[in-house]
HTML snippet that shows the backbone in 3Dmol.js (N, CA, C, O; Angstrom):
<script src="https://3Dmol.org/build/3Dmol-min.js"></script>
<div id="view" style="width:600px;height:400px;position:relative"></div>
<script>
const pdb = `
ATOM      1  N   UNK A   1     -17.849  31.740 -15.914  1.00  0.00           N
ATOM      2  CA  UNK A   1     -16.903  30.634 -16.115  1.00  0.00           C
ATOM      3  C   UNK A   1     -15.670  30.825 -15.231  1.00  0.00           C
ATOM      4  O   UNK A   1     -15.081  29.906 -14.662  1.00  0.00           O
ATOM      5  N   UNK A   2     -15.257  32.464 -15.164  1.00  0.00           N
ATOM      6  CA  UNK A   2     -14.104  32.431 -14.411  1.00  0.00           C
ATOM      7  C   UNK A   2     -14.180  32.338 -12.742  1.00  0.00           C
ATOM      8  O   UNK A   2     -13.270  32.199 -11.924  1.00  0.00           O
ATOM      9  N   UNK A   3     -15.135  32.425 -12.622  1.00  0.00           N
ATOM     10  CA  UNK A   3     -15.936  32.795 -11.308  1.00  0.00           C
ATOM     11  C   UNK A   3     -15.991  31.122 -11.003  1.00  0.00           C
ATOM     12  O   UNK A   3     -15.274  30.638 -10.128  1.00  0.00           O
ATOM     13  N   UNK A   4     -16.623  30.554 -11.559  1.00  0.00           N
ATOM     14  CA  UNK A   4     -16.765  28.770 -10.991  1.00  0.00           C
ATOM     15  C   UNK A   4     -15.058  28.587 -11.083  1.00  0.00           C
ATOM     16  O   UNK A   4     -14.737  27.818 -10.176  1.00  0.00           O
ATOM     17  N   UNK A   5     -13.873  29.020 -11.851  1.00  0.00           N
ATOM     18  CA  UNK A   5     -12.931  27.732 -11.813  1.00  0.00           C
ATOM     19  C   UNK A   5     -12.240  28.465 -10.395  1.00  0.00           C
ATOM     20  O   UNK A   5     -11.636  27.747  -9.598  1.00  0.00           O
ATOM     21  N   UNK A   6     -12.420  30.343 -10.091  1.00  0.00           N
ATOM     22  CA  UNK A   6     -12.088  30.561  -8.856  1.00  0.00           C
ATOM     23  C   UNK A   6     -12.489  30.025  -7.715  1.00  0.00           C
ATOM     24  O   UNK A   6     -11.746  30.019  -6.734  1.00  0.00           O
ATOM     25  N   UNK A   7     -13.777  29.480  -7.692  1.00  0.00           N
ATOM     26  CA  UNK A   7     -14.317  29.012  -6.460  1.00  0.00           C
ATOM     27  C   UNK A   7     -13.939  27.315  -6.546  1.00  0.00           C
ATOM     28  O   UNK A   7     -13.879  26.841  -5.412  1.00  0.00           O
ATOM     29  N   UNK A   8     -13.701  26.406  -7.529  1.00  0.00           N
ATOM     30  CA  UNK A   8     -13.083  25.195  -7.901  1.00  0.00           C
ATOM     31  C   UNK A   8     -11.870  24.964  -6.976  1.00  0.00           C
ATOM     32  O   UNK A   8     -11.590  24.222  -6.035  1.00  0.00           O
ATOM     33  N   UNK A   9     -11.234  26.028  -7.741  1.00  0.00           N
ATOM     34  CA  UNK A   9      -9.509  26.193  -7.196  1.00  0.00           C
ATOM     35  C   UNK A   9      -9.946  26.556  -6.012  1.00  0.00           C
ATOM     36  O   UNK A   9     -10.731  25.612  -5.930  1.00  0.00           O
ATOM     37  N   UNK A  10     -10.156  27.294  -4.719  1.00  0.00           N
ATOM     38  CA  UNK A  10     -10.357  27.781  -3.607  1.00  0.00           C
ATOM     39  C   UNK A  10     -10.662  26.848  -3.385  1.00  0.00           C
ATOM     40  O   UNK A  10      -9.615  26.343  -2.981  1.00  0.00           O
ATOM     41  N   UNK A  11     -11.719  25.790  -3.301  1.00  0.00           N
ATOM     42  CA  UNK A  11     -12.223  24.690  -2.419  1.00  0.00           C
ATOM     43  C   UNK A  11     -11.094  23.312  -2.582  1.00  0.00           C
ATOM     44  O   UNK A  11     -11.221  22.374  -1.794  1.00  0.00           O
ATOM     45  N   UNK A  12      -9.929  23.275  -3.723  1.00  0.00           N
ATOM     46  CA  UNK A  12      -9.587  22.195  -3.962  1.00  0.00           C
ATOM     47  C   UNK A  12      -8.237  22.767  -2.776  1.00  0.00           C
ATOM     48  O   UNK A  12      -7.816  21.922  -1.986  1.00  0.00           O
ATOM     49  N   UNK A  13      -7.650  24.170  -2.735  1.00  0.00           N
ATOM     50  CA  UNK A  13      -6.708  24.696  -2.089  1.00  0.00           C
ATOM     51  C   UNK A  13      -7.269  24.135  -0.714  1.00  0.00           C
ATOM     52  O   UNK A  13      -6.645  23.358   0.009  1.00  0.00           O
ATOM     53  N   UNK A  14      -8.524  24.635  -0.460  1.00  0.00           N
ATOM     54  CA  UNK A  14      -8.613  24.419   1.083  1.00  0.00           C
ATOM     55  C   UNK A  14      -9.277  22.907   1.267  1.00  0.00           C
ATOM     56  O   UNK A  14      -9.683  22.588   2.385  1.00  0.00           O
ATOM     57  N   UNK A  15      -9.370  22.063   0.252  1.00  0.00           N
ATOM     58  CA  UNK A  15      -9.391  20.409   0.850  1.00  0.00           C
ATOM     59  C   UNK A  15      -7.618  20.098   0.744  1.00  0.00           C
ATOM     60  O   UNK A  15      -7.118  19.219   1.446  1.00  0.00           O
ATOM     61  N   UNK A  16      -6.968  20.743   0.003  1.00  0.00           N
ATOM     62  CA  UNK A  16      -5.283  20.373   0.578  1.00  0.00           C
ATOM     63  C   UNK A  16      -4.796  20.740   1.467  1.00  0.00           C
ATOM     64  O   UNK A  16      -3.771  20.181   1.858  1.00  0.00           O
ATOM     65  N   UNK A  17      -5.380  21.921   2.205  1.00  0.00           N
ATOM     66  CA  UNK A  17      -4.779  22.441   3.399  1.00  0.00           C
ATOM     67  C   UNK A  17      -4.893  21.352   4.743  1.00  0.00           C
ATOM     68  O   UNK A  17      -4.182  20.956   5.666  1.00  0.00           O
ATOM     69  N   UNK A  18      -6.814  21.073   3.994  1.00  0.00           N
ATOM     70  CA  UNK A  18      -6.700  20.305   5.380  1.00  0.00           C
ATOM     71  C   UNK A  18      -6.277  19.335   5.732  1.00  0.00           C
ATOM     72  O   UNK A  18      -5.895  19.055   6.869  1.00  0.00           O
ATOM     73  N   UNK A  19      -6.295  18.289   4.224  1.00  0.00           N
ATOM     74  CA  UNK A  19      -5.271  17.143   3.838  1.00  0.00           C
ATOM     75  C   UNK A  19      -3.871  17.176   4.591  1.00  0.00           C
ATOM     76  O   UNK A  19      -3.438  16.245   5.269  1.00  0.00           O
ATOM     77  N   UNK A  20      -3.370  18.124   4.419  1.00  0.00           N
ATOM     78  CA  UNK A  20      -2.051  18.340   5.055  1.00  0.00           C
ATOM     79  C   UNK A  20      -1.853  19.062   5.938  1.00  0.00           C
ATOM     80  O   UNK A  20      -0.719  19.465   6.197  1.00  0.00           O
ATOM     81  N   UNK A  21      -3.098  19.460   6.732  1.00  0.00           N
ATOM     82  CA  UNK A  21      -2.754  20.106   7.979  1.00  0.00           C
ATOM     83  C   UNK A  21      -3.043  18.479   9.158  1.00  0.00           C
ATOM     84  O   UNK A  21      -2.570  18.226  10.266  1.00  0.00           O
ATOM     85  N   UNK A  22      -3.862  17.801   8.401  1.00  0.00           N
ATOM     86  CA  UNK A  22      -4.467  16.109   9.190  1.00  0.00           C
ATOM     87  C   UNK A  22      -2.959  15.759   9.274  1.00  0.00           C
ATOM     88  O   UNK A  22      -2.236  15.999  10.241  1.00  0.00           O
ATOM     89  N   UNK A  23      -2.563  15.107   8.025  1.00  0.00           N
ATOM     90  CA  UNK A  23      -1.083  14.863   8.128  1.00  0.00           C
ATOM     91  C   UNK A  23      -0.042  15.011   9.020  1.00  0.00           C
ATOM     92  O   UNK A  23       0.598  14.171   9.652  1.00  0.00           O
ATOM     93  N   UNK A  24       0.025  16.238   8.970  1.00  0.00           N
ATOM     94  CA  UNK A  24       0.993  17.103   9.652  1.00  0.00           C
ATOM     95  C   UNK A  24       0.847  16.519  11.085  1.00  0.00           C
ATOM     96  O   UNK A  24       1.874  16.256  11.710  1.00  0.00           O
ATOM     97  N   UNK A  25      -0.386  16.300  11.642  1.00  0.00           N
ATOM     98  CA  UNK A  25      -0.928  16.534  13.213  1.00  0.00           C
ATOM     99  C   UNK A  25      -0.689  14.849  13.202  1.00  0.00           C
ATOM    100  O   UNK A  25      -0.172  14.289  14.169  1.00  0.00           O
ATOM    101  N   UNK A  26      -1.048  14.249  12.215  1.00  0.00           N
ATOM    102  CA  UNK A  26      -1.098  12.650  12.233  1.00  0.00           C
ATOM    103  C   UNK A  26       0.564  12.173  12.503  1.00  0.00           C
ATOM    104  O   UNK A  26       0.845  11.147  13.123  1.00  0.00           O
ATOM    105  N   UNK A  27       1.600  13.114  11.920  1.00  0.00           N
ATOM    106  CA  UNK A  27       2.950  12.156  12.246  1.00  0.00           C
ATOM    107  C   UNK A  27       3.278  13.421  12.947  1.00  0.00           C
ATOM    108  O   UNK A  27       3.931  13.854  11.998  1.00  0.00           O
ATOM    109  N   UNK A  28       3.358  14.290  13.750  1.00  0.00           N
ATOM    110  CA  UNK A  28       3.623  14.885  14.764  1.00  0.00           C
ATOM    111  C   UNK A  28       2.973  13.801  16.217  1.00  0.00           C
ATOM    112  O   UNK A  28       3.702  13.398  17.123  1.00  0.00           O
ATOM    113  N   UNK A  29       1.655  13.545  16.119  1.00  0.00           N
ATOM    114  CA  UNK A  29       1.163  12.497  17.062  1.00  0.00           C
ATOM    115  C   UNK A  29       2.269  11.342  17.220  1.00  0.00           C
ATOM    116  O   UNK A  29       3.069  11.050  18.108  1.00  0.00           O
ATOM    117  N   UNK A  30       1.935  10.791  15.893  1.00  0.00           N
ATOM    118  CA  UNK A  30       3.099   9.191  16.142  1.00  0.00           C
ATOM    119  C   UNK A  30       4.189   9.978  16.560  1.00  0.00           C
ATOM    120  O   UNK A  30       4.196   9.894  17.788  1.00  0.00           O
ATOM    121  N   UNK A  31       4.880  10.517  16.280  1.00  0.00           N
ATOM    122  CA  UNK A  31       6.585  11.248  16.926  1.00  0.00           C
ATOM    123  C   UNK A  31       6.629  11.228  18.320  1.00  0.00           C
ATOM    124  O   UNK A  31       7.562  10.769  18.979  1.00  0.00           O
ATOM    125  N   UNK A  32       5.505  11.782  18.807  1.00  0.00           N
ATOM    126  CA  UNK A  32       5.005  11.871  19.854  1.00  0.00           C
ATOM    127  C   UNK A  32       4.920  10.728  20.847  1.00  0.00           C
ATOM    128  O   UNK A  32       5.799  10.483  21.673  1.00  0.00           O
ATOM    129  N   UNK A  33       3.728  10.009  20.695  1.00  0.00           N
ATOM    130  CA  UNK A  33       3.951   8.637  21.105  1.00  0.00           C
ATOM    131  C   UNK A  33       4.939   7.872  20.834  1.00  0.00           C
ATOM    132  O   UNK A  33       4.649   6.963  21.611  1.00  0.00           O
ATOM    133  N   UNK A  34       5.969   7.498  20.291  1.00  0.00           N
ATOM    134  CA  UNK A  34       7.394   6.866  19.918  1.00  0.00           C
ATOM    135  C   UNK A  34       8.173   7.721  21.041  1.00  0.00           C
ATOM    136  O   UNK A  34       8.681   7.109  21.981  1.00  0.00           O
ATOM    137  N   UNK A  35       8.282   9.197  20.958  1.00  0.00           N
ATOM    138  CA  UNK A  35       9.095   9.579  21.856  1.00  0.00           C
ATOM    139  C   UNK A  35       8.799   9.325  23.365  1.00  0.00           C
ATOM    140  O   UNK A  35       9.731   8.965  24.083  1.00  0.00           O
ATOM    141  N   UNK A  36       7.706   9.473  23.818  1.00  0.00           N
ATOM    142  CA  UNK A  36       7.156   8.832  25.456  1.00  0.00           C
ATOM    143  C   UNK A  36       7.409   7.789  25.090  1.00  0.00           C
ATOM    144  O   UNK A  36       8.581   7.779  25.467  1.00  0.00           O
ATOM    145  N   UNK A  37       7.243   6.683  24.562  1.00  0.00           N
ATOM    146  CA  UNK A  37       7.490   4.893  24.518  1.00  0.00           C
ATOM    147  C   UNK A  37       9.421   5.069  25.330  1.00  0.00           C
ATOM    148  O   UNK A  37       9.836   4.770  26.449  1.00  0.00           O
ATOM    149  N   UNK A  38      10.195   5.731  23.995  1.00  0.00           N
ATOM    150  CA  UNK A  38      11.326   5.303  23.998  1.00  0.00           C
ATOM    151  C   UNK A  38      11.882   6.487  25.634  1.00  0.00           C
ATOM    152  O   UNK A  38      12.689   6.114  26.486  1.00  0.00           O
ATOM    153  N   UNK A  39      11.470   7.273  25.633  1.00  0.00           N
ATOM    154  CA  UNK A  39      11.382   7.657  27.190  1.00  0.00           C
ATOM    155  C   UNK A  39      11.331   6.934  28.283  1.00  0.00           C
ATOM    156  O   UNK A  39      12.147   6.814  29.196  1.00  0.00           O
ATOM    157  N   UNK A  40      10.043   6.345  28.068  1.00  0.00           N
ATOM    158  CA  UNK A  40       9.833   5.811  29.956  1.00  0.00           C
ATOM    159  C   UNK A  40      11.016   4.381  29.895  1.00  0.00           C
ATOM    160  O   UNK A  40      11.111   3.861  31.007  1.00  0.00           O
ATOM    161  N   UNK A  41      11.959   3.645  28.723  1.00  0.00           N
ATOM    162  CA  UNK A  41      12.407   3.074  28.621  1.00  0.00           C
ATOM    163  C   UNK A  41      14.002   3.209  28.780  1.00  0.00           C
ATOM    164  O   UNK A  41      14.726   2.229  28.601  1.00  0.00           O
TER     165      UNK A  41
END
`;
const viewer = $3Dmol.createViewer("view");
viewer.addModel(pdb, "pdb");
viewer.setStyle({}, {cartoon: {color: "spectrum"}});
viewer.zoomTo();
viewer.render();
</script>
């Protein structure tokens, strides 16, 4: 029993990591593109 809610928790930790590692890369991108836009301008 303790063994499934460790491996539960571990897989739910590492679907948030990646949740928020996507994130992270998703508005670092837009920042990104906004900053070249307001650049070449």
């Amino acid at each position: 029993m303790r063994l499934g809610f460790a491996a539960g928790a571990t897989l739910l930790v590492d679907a948030g990591q990646h949740a928020y590692n996507a994130s992270v890369c998703r508005l670092a991108g837009m920042n990104f593109v906004v900053f070249m836009v307001a650049g070449e301008h």
